[in-house]
N, C-alpha and C positions, 0 to 999 in steps of 0.2 A: 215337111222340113222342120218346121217346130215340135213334132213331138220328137221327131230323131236327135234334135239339138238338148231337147229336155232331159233324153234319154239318155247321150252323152253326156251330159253335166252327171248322172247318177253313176256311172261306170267309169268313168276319165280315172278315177284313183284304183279304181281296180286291173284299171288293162295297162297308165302309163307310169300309174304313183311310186312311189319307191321301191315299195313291194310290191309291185304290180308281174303282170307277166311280162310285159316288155317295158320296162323304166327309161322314163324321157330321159330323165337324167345319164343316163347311161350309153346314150344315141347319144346326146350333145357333149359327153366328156371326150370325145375324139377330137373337134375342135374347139374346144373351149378356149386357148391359149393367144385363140388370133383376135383380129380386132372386127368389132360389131360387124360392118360391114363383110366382109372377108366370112364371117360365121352367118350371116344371112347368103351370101353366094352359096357357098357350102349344102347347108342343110336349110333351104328358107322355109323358116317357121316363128311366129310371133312370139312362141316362149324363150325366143333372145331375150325379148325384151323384160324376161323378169328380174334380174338385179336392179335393172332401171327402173324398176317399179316398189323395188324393194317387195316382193313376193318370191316364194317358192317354186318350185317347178310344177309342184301339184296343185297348188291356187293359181297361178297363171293358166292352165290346163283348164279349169272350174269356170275363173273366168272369161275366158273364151270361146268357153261353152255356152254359158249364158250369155254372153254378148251379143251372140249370133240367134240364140234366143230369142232376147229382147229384139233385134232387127225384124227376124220370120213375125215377129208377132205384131210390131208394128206396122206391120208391108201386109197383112191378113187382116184387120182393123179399117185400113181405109184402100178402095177398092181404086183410086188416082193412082198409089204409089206404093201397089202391092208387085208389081212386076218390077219397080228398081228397089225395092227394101229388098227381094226375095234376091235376088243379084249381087245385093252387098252383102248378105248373109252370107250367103253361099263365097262371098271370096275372101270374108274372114277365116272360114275354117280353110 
């Protein structure tokens, strides 16, 4: 789980980035017009939340990659609360 999250944080701009082969940006400009909620129904994905973060769609993408990262690596470190880090990782992405 951690080397795959690693592994996406190095390819996220190549597969979603602008120039990517399939641009997040591109999937989200279909509903972009409605409201947060209503665009989480839609398409639920945590890179709504990057205006509100004041990030891009491809730093949002970066960050969420190492988010879930940093989770798998803390959940692999201590062996009590490797089975619920590995659990929250996995439902970020």
């Amino acid at each position: 789980m951690l080397v795959d999250l690693l592994i996406l944080v190095c390819i996220a701009i190549g597969l979603n980035g602008t120039h990517g082969i399939l641009p997040a940006r591109n999937q989200l400009d279909a509903v972009k017009s409605r409201s947060l909620p209503e665009q989480m129904n839609a398409k639920p994905t945590l890179v709504w939340l990057a205006p509100h973060l004041g990030l891009n769609t491809e730093h949002t993408l970066e960050l969420i990659a190492l988010l879930g990262a940093f989770l798998a690596f803390l959940g692999y470190n201590n062996d009590r609360t490797h089975i619920a880090w590995t659990k929250a990782s996995y439902c970020i992405i």
